[in-house]
C-alpha positions as CSV (number, residue, x, y, z in Angstrom):
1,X,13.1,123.9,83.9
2,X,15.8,122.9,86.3
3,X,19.1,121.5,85.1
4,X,20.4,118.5,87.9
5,X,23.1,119.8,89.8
6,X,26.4,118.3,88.5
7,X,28.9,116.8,91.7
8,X,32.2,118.4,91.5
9,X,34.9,115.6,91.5
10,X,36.4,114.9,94.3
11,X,40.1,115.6,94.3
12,X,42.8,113.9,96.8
13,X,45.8,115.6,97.3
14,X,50.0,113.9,98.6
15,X,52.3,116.8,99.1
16,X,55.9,115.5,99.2
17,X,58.0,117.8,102.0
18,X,61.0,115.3,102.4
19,X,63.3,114.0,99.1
20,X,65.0,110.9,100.0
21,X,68.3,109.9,97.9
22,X,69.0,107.7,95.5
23,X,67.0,104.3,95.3
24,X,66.9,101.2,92.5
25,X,64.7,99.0,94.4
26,X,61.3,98.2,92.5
27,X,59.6,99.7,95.3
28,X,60.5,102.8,96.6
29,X,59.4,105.0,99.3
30,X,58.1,108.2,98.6
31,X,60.4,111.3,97.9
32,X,63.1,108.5,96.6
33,X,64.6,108.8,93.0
34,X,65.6,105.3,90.9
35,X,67.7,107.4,88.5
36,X,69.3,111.0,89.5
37,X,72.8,112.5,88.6
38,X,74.1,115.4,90.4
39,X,71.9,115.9,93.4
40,X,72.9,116.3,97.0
41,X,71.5,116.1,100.3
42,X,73.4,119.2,101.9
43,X,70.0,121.1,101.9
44,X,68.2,118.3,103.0
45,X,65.1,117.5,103.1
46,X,64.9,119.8,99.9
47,X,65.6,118.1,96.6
48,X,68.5,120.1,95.4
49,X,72.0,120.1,93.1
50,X,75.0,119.2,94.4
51,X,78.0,122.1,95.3
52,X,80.4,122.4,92.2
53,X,83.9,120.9,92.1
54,X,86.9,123.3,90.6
55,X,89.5,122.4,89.1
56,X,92.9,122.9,90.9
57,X,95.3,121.7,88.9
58,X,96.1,120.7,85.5
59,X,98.9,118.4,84.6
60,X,99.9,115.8,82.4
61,X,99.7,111.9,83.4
62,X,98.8,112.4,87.2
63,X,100.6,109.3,88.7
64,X,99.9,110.0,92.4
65,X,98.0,112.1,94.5
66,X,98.8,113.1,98.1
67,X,97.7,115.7,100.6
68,X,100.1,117.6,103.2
69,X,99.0,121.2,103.6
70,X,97.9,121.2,100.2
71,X,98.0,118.5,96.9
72,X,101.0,116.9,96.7
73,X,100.9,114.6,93.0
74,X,103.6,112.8,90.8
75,X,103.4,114.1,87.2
76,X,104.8,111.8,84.8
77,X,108.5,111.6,87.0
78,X,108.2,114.8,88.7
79,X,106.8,115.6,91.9
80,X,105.2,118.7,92.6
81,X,105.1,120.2,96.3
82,X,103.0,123.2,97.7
83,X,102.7,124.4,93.3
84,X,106.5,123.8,92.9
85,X,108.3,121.3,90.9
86,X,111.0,119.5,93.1
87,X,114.2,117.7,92.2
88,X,113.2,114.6,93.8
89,X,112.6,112.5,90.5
90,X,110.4,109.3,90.3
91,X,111.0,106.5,88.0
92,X,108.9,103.8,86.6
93,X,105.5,104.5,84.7
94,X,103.2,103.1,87.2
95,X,100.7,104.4,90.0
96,X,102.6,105.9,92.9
97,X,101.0,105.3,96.4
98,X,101.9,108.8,98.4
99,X,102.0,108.7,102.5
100,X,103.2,111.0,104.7
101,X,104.9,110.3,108.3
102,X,106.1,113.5,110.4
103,X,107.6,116.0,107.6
104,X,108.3,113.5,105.5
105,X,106.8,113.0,102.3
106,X,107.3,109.2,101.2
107,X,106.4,107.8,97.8
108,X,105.8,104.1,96.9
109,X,105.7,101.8,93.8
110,X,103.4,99.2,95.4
111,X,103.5,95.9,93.9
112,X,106.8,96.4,92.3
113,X,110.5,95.6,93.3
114,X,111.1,99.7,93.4
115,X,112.7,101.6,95.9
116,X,110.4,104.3,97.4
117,X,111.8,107.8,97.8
118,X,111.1,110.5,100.0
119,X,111.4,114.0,100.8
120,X,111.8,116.1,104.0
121,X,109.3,118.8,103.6
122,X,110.7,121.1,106.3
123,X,114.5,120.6,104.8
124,X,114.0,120.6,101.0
125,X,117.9,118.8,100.5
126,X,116.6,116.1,102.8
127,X,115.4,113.9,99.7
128,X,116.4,110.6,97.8
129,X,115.8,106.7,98.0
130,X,114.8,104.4,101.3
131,X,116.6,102.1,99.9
132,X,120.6,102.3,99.4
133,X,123.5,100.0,97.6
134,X,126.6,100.1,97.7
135,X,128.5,97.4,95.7
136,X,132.1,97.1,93.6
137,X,134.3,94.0,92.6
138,X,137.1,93.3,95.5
139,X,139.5,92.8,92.7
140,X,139.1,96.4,91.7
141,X,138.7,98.0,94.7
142,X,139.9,95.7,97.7
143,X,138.4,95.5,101.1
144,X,139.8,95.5,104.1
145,X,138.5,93.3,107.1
146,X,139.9,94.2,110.8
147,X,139.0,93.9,114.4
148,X,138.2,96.8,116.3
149,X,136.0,97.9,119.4
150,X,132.5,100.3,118.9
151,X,134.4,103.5,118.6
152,X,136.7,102.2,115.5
153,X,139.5,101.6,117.2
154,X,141.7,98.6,115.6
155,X,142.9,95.9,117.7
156,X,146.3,94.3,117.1
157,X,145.8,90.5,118.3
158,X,146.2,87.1,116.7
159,X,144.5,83.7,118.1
160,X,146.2,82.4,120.8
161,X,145.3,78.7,122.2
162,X,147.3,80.0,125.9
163,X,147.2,83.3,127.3
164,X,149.5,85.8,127.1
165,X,152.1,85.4,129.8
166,X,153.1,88.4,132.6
167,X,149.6,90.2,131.5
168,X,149.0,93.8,132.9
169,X,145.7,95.8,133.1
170,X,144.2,96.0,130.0
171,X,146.1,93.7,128.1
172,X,144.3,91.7,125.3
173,X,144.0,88.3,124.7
174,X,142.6,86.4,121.4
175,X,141.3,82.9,122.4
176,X,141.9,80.4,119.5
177,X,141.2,77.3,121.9
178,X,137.8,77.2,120.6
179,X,135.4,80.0,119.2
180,X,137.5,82.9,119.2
181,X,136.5,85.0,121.8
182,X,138.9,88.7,122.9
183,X,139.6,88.7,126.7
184,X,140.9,91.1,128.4
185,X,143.1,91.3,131.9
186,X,141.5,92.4,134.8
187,X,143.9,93.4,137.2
188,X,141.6,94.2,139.9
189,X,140.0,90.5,139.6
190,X,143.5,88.6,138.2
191,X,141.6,86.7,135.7
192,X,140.6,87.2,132.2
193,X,137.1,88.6,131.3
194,X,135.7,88.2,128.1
195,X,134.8,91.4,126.2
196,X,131.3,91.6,125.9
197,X,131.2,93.2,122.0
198,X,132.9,92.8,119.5
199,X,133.2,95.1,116.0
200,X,134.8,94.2,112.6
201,X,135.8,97.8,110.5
202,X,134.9,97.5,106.5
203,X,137.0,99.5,104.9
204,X,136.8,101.0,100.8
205,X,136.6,104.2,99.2
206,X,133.3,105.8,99.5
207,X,131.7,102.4,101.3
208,X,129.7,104.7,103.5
209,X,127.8,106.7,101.4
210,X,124.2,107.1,102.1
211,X,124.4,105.2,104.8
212,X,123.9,105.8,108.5
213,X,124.6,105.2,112.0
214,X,121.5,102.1,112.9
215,X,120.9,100.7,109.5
216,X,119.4,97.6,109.6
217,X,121.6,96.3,106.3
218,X,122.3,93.1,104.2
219,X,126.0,92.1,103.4
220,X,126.2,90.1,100.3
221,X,129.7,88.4,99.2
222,X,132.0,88.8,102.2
223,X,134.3,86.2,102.3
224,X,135.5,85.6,105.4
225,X,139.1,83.9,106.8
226,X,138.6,80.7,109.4
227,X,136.9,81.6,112.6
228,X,135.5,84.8,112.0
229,X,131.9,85.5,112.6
230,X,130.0,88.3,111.5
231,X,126.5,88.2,110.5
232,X,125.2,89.3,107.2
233,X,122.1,90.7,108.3
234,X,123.3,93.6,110.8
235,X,122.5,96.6,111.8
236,X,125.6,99.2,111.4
237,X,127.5,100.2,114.5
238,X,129.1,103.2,112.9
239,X,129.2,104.7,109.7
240,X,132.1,106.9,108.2
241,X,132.8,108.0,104.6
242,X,135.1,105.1,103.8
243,X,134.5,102.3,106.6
244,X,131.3,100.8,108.1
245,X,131.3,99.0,111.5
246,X,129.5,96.0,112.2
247,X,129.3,93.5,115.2
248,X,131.3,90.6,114.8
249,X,134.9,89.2,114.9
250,X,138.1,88.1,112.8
251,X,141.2,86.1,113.8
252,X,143.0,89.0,111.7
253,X,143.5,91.9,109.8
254,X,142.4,90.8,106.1
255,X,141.8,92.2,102.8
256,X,139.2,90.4,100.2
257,X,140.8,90.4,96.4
258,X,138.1,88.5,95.0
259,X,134.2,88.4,94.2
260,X,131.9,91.0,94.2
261,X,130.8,92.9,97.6
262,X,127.4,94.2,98.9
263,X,126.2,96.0,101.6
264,X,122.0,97.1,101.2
265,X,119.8,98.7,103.1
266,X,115.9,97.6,101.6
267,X,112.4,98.3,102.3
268,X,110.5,95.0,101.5
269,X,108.2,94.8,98.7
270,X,105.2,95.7,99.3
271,X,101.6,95.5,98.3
272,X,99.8,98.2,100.4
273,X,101.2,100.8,102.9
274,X,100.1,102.4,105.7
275,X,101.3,105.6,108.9
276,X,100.1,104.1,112.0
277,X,102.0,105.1,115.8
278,X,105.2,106.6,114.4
279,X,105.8,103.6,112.1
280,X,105.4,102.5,108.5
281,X,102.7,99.0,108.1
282,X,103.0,97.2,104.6
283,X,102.0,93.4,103.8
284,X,103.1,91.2,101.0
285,X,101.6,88.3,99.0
286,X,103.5,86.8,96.4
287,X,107.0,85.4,94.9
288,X,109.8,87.0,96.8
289,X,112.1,88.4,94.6
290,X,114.7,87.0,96.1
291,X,114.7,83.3,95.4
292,X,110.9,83.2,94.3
293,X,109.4,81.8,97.0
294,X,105.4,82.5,98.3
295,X,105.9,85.7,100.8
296,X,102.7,86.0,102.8
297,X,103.7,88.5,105.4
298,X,103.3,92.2,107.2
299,X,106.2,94.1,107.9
300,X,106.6,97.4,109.8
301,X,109.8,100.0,109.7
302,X,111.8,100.3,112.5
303,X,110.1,103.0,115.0
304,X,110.4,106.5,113.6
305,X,113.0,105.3,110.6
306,X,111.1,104.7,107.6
307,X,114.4,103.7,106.4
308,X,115.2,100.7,107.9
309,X,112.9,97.9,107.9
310,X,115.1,94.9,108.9
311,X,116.9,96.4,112.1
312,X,116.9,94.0,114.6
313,X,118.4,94.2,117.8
314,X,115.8,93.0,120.5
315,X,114.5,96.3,121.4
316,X,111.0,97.6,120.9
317,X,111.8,100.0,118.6
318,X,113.1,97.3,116.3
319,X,111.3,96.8,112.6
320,X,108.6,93.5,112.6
321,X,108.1,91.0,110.5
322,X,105.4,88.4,110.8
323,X,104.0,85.3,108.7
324,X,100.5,84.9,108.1
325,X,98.8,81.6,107.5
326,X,95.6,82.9,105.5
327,X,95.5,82.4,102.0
328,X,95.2,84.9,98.8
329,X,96.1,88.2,97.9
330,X,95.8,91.4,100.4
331,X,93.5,93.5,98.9
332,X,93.6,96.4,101.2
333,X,95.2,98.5,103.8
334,X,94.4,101.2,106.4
335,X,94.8,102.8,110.0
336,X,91.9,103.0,112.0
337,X,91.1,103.8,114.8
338,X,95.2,104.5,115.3
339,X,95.9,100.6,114.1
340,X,97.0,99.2,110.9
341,X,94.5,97.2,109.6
342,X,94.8,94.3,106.4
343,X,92.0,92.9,104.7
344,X,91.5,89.7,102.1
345,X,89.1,89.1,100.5
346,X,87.0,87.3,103.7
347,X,89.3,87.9,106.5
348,X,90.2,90.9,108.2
349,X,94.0,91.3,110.1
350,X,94.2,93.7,112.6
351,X,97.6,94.5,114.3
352,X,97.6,95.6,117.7
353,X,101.5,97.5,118.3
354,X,102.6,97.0,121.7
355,X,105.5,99.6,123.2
356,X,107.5,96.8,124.1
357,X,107.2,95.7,120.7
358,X,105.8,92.2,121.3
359,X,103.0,93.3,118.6
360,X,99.7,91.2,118.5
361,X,97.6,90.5,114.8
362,X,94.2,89.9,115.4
363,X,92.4,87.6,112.5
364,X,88.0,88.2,112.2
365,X,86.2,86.4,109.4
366,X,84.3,88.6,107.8
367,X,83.8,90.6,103.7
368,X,87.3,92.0,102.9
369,X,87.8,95.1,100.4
370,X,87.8,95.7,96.8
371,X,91.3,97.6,96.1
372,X,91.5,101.0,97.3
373,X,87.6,101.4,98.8
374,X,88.9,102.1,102.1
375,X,88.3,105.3,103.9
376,X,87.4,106.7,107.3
377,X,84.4,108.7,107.9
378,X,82.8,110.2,111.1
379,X,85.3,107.5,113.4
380,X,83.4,104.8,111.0
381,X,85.3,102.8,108.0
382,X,83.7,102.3,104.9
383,X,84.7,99.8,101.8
384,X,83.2,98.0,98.6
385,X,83.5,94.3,99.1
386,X,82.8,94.0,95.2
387,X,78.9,93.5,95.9
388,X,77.6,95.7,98.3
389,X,79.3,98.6,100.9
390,X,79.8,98.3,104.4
391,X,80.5,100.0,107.6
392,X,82.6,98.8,110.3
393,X,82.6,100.1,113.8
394,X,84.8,97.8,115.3
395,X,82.4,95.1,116.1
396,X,81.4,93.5,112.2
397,X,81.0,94.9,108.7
398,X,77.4,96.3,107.9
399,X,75.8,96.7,104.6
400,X,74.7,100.1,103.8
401,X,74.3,100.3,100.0
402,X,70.8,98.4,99.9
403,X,69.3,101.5,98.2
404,X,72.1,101.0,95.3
405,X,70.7,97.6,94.5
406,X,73.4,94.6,93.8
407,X,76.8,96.2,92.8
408,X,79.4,94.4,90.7
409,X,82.9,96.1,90.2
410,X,86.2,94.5,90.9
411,X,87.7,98.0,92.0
412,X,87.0,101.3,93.8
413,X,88.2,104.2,95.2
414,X,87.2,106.1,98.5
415,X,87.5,109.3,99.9
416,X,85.6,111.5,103.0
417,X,84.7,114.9,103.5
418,X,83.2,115.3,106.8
419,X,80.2,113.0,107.4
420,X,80.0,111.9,102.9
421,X,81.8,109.0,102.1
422,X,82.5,109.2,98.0
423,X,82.2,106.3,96.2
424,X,83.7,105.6,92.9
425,X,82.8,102.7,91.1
426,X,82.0,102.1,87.4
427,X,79.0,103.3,86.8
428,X,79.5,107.3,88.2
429,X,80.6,108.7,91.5
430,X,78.1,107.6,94.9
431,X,78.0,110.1,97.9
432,X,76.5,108.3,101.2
433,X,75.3,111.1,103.7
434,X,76.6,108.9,106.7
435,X,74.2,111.4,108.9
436,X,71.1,110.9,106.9
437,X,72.0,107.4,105.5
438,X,71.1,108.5,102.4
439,X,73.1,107.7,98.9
440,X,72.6,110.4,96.0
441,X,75.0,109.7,92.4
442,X,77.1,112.5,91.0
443,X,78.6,112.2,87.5
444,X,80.8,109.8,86.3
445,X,84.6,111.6,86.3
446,X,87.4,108.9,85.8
447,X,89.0,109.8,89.5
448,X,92.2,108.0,89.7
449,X,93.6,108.7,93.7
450,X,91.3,110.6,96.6
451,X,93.5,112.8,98.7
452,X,92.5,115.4,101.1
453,X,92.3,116.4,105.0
454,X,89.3,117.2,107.7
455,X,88.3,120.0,105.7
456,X,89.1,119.2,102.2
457,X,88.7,116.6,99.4
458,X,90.5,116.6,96.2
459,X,90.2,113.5,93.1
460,X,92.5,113.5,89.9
461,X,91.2,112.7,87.0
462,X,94.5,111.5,84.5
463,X,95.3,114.9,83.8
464,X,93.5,117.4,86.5
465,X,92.8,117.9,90.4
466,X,89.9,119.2,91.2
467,X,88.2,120.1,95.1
468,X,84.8,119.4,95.7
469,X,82.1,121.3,96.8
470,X,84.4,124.4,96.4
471,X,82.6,125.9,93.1
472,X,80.1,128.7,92.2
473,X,79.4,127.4,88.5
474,X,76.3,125.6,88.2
475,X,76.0,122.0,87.3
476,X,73.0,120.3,85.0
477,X,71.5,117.6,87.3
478,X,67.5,115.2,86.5
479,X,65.9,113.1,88.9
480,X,63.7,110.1,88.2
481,X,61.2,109.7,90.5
482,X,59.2,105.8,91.3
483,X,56.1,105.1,90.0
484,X,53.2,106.9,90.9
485,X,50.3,104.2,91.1
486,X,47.4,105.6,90.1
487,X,45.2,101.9,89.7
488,X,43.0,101.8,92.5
489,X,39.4,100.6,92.8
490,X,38.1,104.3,91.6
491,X,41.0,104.7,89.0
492,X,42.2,107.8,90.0
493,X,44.2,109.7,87.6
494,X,46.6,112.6,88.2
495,X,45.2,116.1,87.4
496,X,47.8,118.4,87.8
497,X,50.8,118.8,89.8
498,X,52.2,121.8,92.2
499,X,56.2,122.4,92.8
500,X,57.1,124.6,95.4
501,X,60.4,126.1,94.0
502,X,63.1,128.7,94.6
503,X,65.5,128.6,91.2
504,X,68.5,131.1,91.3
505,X,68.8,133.5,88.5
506,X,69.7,131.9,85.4
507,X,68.7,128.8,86.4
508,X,65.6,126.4,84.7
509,X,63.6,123.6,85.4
510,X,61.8,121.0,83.3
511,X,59.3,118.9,84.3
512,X,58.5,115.2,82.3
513,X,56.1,112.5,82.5
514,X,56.1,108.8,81.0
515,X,53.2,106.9,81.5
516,X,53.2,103.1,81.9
517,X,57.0,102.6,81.3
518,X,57.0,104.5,78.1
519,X,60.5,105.2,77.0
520,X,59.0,108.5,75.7
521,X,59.1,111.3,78.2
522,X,56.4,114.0,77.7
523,X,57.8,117.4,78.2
524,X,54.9,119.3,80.3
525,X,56.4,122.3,82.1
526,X,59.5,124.7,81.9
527,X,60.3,126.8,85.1
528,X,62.8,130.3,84.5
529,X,64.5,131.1,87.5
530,X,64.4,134.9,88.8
531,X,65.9,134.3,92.7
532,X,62.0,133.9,94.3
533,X,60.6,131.8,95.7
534,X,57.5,130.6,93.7
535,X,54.7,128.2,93.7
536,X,54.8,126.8,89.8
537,X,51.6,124.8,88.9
538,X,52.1,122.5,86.7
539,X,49.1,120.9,84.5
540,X,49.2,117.7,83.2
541,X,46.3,117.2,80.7
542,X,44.6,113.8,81.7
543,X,45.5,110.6,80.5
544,X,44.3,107.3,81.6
545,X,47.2,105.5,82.7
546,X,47.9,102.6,85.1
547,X,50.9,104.7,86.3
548,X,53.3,107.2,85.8
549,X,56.9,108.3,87.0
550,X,58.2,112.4,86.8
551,X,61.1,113.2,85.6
552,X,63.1,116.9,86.7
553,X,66.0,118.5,85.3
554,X,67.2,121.4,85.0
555,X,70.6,123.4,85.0
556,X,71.7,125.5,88.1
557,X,70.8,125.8,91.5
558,X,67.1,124.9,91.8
559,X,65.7,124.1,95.6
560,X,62.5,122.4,95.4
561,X,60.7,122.5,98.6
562,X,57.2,120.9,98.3
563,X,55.9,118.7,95.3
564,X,52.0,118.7,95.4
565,X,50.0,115.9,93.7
566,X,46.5,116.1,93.1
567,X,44.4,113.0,91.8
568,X,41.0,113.0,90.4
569,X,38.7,110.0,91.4
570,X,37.2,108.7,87.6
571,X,35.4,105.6,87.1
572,X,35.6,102.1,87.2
573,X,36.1,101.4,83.8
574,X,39.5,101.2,82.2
């Protein structure tokens, strides 16, 4: 007697040899996670952990965070430069914006009626406040008024409605007839020529400290005798340690007794700031602090002075100042492509500098910036609009965060290291390989300020700085894969499963299942890392199920090169 000859079931097999990034659509392709932490694509197309960060620095209330040649940060008021504490001091208690033009190291209250300070990195006495006052009451210390040429030198003439009589060369002349006006005799021509500039010296004790030679400044209660003329927004002829001179002119020698005198130099106030061609960018949107009026404008320092942002002479290295019509808040601020570039929230304001100085803004329609999302990678920028992230190129923004589903987040903050663009938004940190346009999600550190150069990325954290992808230590990481869809018309089931691995000494990996959308995940394998690499079979017993999803985590770095799947054809029934 003959048994029948059973049939062997036949088995289909999937082997995965790609793993995507991160992706929360309810259909994904395959090799895509909907839930991971800690993975990376730098060993792409392996599933793998991410590089570990270390920490650089460990401080107390991290206010700033800068890069030149190294971290620079602002530690509750101190600022620390190349690991050493310098005497530069910052007031206030709120975020400091850090920017660095040439040598200089500059640091800004943005949003606030603060002066910024700065620091000359290459001369470490070369440090203080952009802006600068000096102010006193007249009847105190009195202030004398008189008329001299560029040089200083005082001249000693009253109006005069005729001309002085028997004039020889050089002879002087005041014209009171009408607008005073200083003539002088030329001999060679016999007439009188008027004198083309004119200079009134300020003289007090001490008025010309901090000041210097080309400051754009603001003088505040001068009161000046009939007929004079000087303009109280100047820019400063000559400086000395007790005298300023400014262009203008006086019927006479005069000293002020009364009210209180100012002379300022001041950086606007600003709400973002930006280096671009030599100069400093900022823009403004809000109540002037002045009088309280609506201030909707972008500013720039004069060329190469950070100092001075309201020197104008009508020359192109003069600061710039320009009104904008559009409407809201600015909610962001960067140089690309080697212009200054200001976004709201749907329009984008790009300024084009001219070396003559006649500076053109370019306004596009188009999704404007969360605060702070800004940053350049691979000659591309990237931001959060609030919803979704986009790349510009130059032509319009272009959503790239699809695979991250619908975001929601009212700030981020943006940093690159060479072609990754990290994201953080509430919710953990995002890494978009810009090459592979693929997203994978890191933890969730509370970063506070990106900083870094071509070669080097650095976050703070409130009270740490840490580089990443600088580390040796390994870092626990899980993936979630999509559902595996096992209903077809021969409900086939999954048998077992093969990972193709190489785990580093010490390291582990666990592999999980939950069937139909179970919130229970089913431990079914455990893989000990001895530095091999190994084919690990794992068996999953069967189960009926209409589908599944895998879940792997493990601690350390695991590569996983292949992930086999192998089905079993059953019946029609349930």
């Amino acid at each position: 007697m003959f048994y029948p000859k059973l049939t062997v079931p036949r088995e289909i097999r999937k082997t995965l040899q790609a793993f995507g990034g991160l992706n929360r659509a309810s259909r994904i392709g395959e090799g895509e996670m909907q839930g991971e932490e800690n993975l990376s694509s730098h060993r792409y197309p392996l599933l793998c952990p991410r590089k570990s960060r270390v920490r650089r620095i460990s401080g107390q209330n991290l206010r700033g965070l800068g890069w030149m040649d190294g971290p620079v940060y602002v530690t509750d008021n101190h600022i620390v430069v190349g690991g050493k504490i310098h005497p530069l001091t910052i007031g206030g208690t709120d975020e400091i914006t850090i920017l660095s033009m040439g040598s200089y190291l500059l640091f800004f209250h943005l949003g606030m009626y603060m002066s910024p300070s700065y620091l000359n990195t290459a001369d470490p006495q070369d440090y203080g406040l952009v802006d600068n006052l000096i102010g006193f009451s007249t009847a105190n210390v009195n202030l004398k008024m008189e008329l001299c040429n560029r040089e200083g030198t005082v001249y000693s003439v009253t109006p005069q409605s005729e001309p002085p009589a028997s004039p020889s060369g050089g002879t002087l002349w005041l014209d009171g007839s009408g607008p005073l006006c200083l003539k002088q005799w030329d001999s060679g021509l016999k007439s009188w020529t008027a004198v083309a500039d004119t200079y009134v010296k300020l003289s007090a004790p001490h008025l010309g400290d901090g000041f210097s030679r080309g400051d754009g400044v603001t003088l505040d209660g001068l009161t000046l005798p009939d007929g004079a003329v000087v303009n109280p927004c100047c820019t400063l002829t000559e400086v000395g340690d007790n005298f300023l001179i400014v262009p203008g002119i006086l019927p006479r020698t005069t000293v002020q007794t009364r009210g209180v005198f100012r002379v300022l130099r001041q950086c606007p106030q600003l709400d973002y700031v930006v280096e671009a061609g030599n100069r400093l960018w900022g823009c403004r949107y809000g109540p002037s602090h002045k009088d309280g009026t609506l201030v909707n404008e972008i500013y720039a320092c004069a060329l190469g002075d950070f100092k001075n942002w309201n020197k104008f002479e009508g020359l192109s290295t003069d600061s710039y100042v320009a009104s904008r019509g559009s409407q809201g808040p600015w909610t962001g601020a960067v140089t690309y492509q080697g212009r200054p570039v200001f976004f709201k929230a749907n329009s984008m304001e790009t300024v084009y500098p001219s070396s003559g100085g006649a500076h053109q803004i370019s306004v596009a329609n188009c999704r404007g910036p969360v605060p702070d999302s800004l940053a350049v990678c691979q000659e591309v920028l990237y931001y959060c609009t609030g919803r979704e992230v986009v790349a510009y190129d130059g032509s319009y923004p272009k959503t790239v965060s699809q695979a991250l589903g619908p975001l929601s987040c009212t700030k981020a903050l943006a940093g690159a290291l060479g072609d990754k663009l990290y994201l953080s938004i509430p919710g953990g940190l995002y890494v978009f390989d810009t090459a592979l346009g693929i997203w994978h999600r890191e933890d969730s550190p509370q970063i506070r300020h990106f900083a870094g150069d071509t070669n080097t990325l650095v976050f703070s954290t409130k009270d740490s700085i840490y580089e990443v992808e600088a580390g040796q230590e390994p870092v626990s990481w899980w993936a979630e894969s999509g559902a595996f869809e096992l209903a077809t018309e021969h409900r086939q089931f999954l048998r077992r499963l093969l990972l193709r691995l190489r785990p580093s000494p010490g390291a582990w990996a666990d592999v999980l299942v939950s069937y139909d959308d179970q919130e229970t995940w089913h431990h079914v394998s455990h893989v000990q890392g001895d530095g091999s690499l190994i084919t690990h079979q794992v068996v999953i017993f069967p189960r009926r199920c209409d589908h599944l999803r895998l879940r792997l985590e493990g601690h350390g770095q695991v590569e996983i090169y292949t992930l086999t799947r192998i089905y079993e054809q059953g019946s029609d029934t349930p």
